[in-house]
C-alpha positions as a printed NumPy array, in Angstrom:
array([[  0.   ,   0.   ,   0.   ],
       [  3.193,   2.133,   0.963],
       [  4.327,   1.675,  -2.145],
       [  1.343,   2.473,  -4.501],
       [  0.76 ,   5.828,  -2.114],
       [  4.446,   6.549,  -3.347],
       [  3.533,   5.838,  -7.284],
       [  0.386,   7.789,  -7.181],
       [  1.991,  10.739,  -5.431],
       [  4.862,  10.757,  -7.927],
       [  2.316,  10.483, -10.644],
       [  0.193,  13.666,  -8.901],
       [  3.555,  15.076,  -9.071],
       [  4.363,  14.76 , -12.756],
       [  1.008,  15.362, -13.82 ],
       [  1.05 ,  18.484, -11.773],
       [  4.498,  19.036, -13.393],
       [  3.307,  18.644, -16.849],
       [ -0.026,  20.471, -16.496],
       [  2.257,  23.547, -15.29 ],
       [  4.332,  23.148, -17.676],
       [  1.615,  22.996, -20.157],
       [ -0.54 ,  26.504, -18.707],
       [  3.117,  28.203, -18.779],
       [  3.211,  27.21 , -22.283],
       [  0.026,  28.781, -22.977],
       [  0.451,  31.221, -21.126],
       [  3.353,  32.283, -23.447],
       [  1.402,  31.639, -26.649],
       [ -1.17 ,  33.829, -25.013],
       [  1.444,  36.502, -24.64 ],
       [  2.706,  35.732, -28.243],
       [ -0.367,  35.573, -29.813],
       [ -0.967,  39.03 , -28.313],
       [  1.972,  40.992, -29.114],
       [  0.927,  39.52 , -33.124],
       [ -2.128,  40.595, -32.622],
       [ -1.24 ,  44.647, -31.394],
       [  1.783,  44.131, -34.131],
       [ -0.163,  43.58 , -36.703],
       [ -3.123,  46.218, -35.451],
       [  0.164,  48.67 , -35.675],
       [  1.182,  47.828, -38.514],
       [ -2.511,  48.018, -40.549],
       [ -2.906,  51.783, -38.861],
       [ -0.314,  52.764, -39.813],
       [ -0.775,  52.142, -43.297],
       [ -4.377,  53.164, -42.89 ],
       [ -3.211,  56.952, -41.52 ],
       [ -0.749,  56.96 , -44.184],
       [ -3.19 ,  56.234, -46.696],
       [ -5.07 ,  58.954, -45.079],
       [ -2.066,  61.901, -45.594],
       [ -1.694,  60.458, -48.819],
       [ -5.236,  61.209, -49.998],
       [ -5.37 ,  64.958, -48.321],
       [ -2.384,  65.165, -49.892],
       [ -3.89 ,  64.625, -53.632],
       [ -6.696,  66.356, -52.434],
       [ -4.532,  69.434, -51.889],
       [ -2.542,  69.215, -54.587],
       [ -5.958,  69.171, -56.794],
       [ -7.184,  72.544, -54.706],
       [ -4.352,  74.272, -53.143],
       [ -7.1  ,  76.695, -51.258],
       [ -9.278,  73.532, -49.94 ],
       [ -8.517,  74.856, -46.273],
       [-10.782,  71.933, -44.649],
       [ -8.442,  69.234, -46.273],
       [ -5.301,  71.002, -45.379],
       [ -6.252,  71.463, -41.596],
       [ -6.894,  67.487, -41.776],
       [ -3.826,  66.789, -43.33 ],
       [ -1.993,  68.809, -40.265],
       [ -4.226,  67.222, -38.128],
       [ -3.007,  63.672, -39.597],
       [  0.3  ,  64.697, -39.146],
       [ -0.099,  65.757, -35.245],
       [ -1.592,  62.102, -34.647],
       [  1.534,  60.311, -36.406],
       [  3.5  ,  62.923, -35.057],
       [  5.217,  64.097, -37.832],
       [  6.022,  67.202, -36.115],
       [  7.822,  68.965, -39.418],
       [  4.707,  68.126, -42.122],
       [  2.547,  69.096, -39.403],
       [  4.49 ,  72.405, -38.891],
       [  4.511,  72.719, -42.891],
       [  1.241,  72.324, -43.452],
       [ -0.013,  74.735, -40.43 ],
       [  2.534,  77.149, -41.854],
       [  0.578,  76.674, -45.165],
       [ -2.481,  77.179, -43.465],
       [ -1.565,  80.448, -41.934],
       [ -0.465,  81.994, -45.725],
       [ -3.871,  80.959, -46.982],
       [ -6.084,  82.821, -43.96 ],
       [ -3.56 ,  84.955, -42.097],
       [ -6.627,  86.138, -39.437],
       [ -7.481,  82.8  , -38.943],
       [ -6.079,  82.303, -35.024],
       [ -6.325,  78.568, -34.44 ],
       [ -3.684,  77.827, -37.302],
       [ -1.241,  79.987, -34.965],
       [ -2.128,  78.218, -31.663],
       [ -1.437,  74.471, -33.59 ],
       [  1.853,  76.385, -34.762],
       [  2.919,  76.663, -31.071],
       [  1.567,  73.442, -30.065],
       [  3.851,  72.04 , -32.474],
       [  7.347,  74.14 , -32.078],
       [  6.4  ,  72.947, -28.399],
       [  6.28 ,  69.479, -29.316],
       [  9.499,  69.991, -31.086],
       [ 10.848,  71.25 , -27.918],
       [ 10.892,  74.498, -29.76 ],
       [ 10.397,  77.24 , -27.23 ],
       [ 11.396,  80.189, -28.649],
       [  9.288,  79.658, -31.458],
       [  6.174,  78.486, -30.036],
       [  6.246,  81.866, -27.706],
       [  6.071,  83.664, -31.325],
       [  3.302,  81.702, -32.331],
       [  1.703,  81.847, -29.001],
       [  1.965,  85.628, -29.545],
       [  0.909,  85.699, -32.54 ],
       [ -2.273,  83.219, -31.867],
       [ -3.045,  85.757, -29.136],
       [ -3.015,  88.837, -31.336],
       [ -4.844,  87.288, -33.7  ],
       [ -7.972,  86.45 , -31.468],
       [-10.489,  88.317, -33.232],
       [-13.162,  90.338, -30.062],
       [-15.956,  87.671, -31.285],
       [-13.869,  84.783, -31.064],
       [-12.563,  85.148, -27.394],
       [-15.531,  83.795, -25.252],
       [-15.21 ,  80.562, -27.549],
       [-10.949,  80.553, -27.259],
       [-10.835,  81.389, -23.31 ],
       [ -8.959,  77.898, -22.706],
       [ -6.525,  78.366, -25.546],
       [ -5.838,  81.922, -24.449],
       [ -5.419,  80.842, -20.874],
       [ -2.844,  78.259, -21.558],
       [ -1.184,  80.873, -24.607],
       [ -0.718,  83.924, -22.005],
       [  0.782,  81.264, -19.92 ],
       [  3.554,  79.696, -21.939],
       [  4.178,  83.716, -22.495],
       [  4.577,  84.1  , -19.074],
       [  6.459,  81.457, -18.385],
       [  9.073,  82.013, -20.455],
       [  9.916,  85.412, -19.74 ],
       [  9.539,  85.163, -15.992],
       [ 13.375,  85.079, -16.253],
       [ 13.614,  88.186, -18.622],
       [ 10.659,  90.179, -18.168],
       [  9.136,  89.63 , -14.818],
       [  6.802,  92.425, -15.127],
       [  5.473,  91.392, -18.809],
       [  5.017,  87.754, -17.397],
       [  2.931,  89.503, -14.315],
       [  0.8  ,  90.976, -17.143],
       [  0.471,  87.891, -18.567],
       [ -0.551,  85.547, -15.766],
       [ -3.172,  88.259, -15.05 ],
       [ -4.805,  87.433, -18.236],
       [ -4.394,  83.622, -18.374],
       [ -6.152,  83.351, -14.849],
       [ -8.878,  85.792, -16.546],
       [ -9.045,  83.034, -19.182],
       [ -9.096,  80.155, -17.142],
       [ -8.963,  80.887, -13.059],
       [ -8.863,  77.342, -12.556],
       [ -5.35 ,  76.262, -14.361],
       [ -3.34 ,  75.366, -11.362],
       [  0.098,  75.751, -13.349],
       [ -0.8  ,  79.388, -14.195],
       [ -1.875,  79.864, -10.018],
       [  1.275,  78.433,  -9.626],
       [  3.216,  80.598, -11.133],
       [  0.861,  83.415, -10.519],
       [  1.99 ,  83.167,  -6.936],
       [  6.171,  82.768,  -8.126],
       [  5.611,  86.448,  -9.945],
       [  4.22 ,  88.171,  -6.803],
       [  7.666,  87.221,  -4.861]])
């Protein structure tokens, strides 16, 4: 009896060994089988978006003034974060409808994303100039963060023209911590 008891726990033992072993293999074609599965997803949207730039692309070519297609194509180019066709065709934008703000604003977001500074103050500056009276209550968010990226960077050089310009960010938007922040730096 001793000795059966000693086969049958062995047994338990391999079984338990190989049904492991078995559930860690699967596990690992699980994990496998996912990383295909977001490889390939990757690798069809990418295609897909490129496909997409491709076709604004034509489309502009065919209609150099089709503004709607060119602010999707800049668009497209934020999302695969082609920071130089987006800055391009924003650039492009802002020939075609100087007074339009928004293309200004993207501008900055962009020379940001480049880790641009110097030139996304400009555009900052510029976006904020370009705010037309009827378009502020609509733009109060953009301005807010715009006045503060101003501020920001000249709270080094110009501590009085940042002051001026954290006043109007937290008139934009008086609950954007960072510009409170900062706010309270300037009155030091």
């Amino acid at each position: 009896m001793k000795k059966e008891s000693v086969i049958n726990t062995k047994k338990v033992l391999v079984a338990a060994l190989f049904l492991g072993a078995v559930s860690f293999g699967y596990a690992q074609t699980e994990t496998v089988a996912s990383e295909t599965v977001a490889n390939t997803t990757a690798q069809v949207q990418a295609p897909q978006q490129n496909s997409t730039i491709e076709t604004l692309k034509k489309q502009i070519e065919a209609n150099p003034n089709d503004t709607e297609s060119i602010v999707k194509l800049a668009t497209a180019y934020q999302d695969e974060k082609d920071w130089n066709g987006a800055l391009e065709t924003w650039k492009k934008m802002s020939t075609l409808l100087p007074d339009w703000a928004p293309s200004y604003y993207s501008q900055a977001y962009v020379y940001q994303s480049m880790k641009d500074d110097a030139n996304a103050k400009m555009a900052y500056e510029k976006y904020i100039a370009t705010v037309k009276p009827a378009e502020v209550e609509a733009s109060k968010k953009n301005l807010g963060y715009a006045h503060f990226f101003v501020a920001y960077k000249l709270q080094e050089t110009d501590k009085e023209q940042a002051k001026q310009h954290i006043g109007k960010s937290l008139a934009y938007d008086p609950m954007n911590a960072e510009a409170m922040k900062l706010n309270e730096f300037l009155k030091q």
